[in-house]
N, C-alpha and C positions, 0 to 999 in steps of 0.2 A: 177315316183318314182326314188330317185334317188338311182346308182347303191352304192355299197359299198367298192369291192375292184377288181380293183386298179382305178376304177373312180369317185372314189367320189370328187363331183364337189363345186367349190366355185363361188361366182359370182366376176367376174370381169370389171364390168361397164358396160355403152349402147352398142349394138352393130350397125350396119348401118341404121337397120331398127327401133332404139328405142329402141329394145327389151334389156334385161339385158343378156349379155354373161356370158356362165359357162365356168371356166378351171378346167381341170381335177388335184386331190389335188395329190402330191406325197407320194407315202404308208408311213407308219410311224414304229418305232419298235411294235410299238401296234398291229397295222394290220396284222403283218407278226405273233405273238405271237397267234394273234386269230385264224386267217389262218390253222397256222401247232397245235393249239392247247395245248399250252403250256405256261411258261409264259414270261415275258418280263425280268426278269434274264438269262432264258433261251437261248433267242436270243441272250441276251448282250455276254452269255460264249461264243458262238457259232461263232459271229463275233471277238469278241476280241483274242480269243484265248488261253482265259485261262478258266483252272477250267475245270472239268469233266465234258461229256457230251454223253449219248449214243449213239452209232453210228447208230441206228436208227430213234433217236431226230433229231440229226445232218443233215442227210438226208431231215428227213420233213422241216425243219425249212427250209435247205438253197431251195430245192422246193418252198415251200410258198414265198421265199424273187423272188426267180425267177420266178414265175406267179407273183407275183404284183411288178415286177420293182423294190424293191426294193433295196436301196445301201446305207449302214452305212455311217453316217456326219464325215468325217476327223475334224473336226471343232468342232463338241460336243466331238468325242471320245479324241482330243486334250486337249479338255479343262476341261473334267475329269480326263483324266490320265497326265496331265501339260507335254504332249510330245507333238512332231509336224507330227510325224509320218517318220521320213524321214529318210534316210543312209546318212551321211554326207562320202564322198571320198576326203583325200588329194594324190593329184599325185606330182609328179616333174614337170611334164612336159605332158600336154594333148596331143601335137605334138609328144612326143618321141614314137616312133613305140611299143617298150615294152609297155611302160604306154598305149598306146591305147590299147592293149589288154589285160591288166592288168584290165582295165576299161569295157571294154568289157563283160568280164567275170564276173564282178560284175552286171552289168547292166542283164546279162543272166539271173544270179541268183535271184537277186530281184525280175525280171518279174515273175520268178517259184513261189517264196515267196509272192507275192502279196505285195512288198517294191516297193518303189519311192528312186532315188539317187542323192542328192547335189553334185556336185562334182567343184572342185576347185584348181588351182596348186601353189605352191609354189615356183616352179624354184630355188628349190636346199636352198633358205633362211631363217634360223632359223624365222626369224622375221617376216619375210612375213607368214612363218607356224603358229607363234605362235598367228597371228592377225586373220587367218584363224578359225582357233581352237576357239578360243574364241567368235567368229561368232558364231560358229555350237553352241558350248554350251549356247549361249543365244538365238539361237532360240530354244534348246531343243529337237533336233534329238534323234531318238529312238538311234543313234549308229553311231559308226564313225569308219574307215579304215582308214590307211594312211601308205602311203610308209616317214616313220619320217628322214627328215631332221636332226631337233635338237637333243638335248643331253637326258639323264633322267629329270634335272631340270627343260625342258619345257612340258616335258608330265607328269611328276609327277603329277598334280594338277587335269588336264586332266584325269586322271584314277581316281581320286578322285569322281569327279562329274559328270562323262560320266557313262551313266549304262552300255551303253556293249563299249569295244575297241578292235580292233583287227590291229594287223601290218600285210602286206605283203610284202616282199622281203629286208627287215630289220627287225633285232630284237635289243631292248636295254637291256641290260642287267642286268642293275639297275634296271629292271619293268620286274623279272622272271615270275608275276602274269596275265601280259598280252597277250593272247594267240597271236600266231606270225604264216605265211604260209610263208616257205621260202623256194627256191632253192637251191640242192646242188652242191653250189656254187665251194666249196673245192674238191666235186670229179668230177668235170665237169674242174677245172685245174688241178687237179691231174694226168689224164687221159689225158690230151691233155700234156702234161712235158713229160710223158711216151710217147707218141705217138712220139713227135720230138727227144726223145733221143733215141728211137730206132730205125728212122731215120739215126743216126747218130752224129746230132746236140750236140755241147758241148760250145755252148756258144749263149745261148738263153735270150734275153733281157726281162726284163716285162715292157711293156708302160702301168702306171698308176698308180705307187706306190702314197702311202699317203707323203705329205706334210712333207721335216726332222720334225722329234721331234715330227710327230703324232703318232698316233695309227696304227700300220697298218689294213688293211680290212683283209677279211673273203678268196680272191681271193689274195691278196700277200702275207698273212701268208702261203696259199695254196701249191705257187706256191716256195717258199721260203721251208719248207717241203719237196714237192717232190723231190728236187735236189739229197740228198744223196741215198735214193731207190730206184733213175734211176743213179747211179753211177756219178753224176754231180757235180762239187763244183762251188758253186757259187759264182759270181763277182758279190758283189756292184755294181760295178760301169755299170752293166746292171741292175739295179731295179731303172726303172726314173720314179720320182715322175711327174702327167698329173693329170690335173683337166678334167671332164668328159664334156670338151665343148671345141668348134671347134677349134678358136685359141690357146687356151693355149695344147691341142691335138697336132695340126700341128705344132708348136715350136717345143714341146717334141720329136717329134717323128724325123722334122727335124736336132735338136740338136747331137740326138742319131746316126741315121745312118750317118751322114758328121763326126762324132767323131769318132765313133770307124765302123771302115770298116772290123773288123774280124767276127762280129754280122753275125750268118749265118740261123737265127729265131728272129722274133718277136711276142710274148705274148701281145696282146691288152687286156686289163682290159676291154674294153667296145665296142661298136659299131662304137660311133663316135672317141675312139682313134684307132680303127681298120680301119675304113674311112682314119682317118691322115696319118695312116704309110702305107696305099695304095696309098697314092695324091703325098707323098715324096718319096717314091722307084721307082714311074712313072718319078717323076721331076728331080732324081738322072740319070735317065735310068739303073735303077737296076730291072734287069728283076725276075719275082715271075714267079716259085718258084728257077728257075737256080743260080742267085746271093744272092735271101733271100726269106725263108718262111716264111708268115705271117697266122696268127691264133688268132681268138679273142674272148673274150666271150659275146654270145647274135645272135642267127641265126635272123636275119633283113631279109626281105626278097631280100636287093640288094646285099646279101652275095651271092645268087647264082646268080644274074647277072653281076659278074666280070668276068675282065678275068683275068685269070683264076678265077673259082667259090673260094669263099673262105670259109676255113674250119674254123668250129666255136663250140660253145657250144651250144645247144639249150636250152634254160629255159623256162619251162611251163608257160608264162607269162597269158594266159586266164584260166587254169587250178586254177593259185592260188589267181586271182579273185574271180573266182566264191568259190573257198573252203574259201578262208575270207569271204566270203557275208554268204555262210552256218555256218560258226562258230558265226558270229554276231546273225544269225535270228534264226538259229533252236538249235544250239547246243550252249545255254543261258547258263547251267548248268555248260561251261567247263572254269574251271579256277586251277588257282597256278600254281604253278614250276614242271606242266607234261614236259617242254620243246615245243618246238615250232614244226609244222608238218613243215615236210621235205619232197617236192615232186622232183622226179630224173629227172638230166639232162643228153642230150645226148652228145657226141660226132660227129658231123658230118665231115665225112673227106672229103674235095673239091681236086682242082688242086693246091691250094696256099703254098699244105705244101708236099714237094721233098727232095729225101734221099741225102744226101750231099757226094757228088763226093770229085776227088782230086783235093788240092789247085789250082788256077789260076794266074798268074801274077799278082802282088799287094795285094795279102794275103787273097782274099776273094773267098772261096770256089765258086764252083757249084754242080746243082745238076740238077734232073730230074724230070719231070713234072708228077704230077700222076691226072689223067683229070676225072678217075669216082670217086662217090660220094659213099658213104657209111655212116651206121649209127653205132657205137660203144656206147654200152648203158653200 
């Protein structure tokens, strides 16, 4: 007699000795429904995840699917609900150490959530993002993420036809309906401003400003701000505009200190123009923190392998991973113009940033090394 669950058997041709072989059939939603005693609606709420369901149902059912093997068809449940099942992630950069743990943290999330994640970069190109995007939307992913590149005009259409969207570590502002997890960005240089001017420091540079005639960002309006509530007025002509990649970094930053040699603080916008202006204060032989402190935002982990260790902002980069992957899968319901979550960044303070002594011969201070590390939240 043949068994009924979970081996009921099909035949599968002769086997060595002539005989007809059986393979065992794989359970079905029927089987599982008959199992736990309910009915095949029943299962369907309890896998899909929608629709009520008693939390004693829910028990027997996923029992019964787990004595008979059973596992829901990504394939059937696709082709009912015209979804593909999947997280679609755009990053900038899958090597950028942020973005790896930005990605990270989605990936965590997912596995908690019982999602799968597409992921894909863009490297900073509207065009390249928007060919991406249109990707994910004609395979039909449950949901997408993306650290946005482009303008509102290329995601407008995207929030049109995408059921869930969520930004991390940018928000557009044209699209107040799409939930956003971001960094606070603004007190993470607000705090580090205050930090070198109470130092001393009164003529503190930013490497990274926007492009003349942009916008400026979220961290140069910041750091532009802080000036007059740390008693500083600010020089132009220290807010140099740095694209976020290597060479155009190391120009900027070597442009800036061979110019103006009174600079006695540098402000990095990012990692790697924090990188730059530690490769050029080495090549000047300008010693950090004695002839100039530097400071940047984004703790990377070769921030404390310098030397001296260098002091930076730290952003929750796997934190707001995973809280985007939570806003896409479980918290469906959250939409409109609540504003975007805001998770807090720290201030780490290294040896890179010294309270500024009296002038030196040729106009450019010193100062003095501070070697422990601390954390200012």
């Amino acid at each position: 007699m043949m068994e009924t669950f979970p081996g009921k058997r099909r035949p599968t041709g002769l086997d060595a000795g002539g005989r007809i072989g059986m393979a065992e059939r794989a359970a079905t939603i029927k089987d599982v429904a008959a199992a736990a005693g309910v009915g095949i609606a029943t299962v369907s709420r309890v896998f899909s995840g929608t629709g009520a369901v008693a939390a004693g149902t829910r028990e027997r059912v996923l029992a019964a699917a787990a004595d008979l093997g059973y596992r829901p068809s990504a394939l059937g449940r696709g082709l009912r609900t015209a979804r593909s099942g999947g997280i679609g992630l755009i990053v900038p950069d899958v090597t950028d150490p942020f973005c790896a743990e930005l990605t990270a943290g989605v990936l965590a999330c997912a596995r908690t959530l019982g999602g799968h994640v597409v992921v894909d970069a863009a490297h900073g190109d509207p065009a390249r993002e928007a060919e991406i995007l249109d990707r994910l939307v004609e395979q039909r992913v449950d949901g997408i993420i993306a650290v946005p590149a482009g303008d509102e005009s290329g995601w407008r259409g995207a929030a049109r036809v995408c059921p869930r969207l969520v930004f991390a570590d940018r928000a557009l502002p044209g699209l107040p309906e799409v939930p956003a997890v971001l960094a606070d960005d603004a007190g993470g240089v607000r705090a580090l401003v205050e930090y070198l001017a109470g130092l001393g420091h009164r003529r503190i540079a930013y490497l990274g400003a926007a492009a003349p005639g942009a916008t400026p960002g979220v961290r140069e309006r910041a750091f532009r701000d802080a000036h007059a509530p740390a008693g500083l007025v600010l020089d132009e002509d220290l807010v140099v505009p740095a694209r976020p990649a290597r060479d155009a970094a190391y120009a900027a930053a070597a442009g800036l200190l061979q110019r103006r040699d009174d600079v006695t603080a540098v402000l990095a916008a990012g990692h790697l123009l924090g990188e730059a202006a530690v490769l050029v204060a080495r090549e000047l032989d300008l010693r950090v923190p004695a002839d100039v402190s530097i400071a940047m935002v984004d703790d990377v982990a070769w921030a404390e392998l310098c030397d001296p260790p260098l002091t930076a902002v730290a952003r929750p980069a796997r934190d707001m991973g995973y809280r985007a992957c939570e806003l896409l899968l479980r918290d469906r319901a959250r939409r409109g113009p609540a504003g975007p979550v805001l998770l807090p960044t720290e201030l780490v303070v290294r040896g890179s940033c010294g309270a500024l002594r009296s002038a030196r011969p040729g106009g450019r201070p010193s100062g003095r090394s501070r070697p422990h590390a601390e954390t200012i939240r």
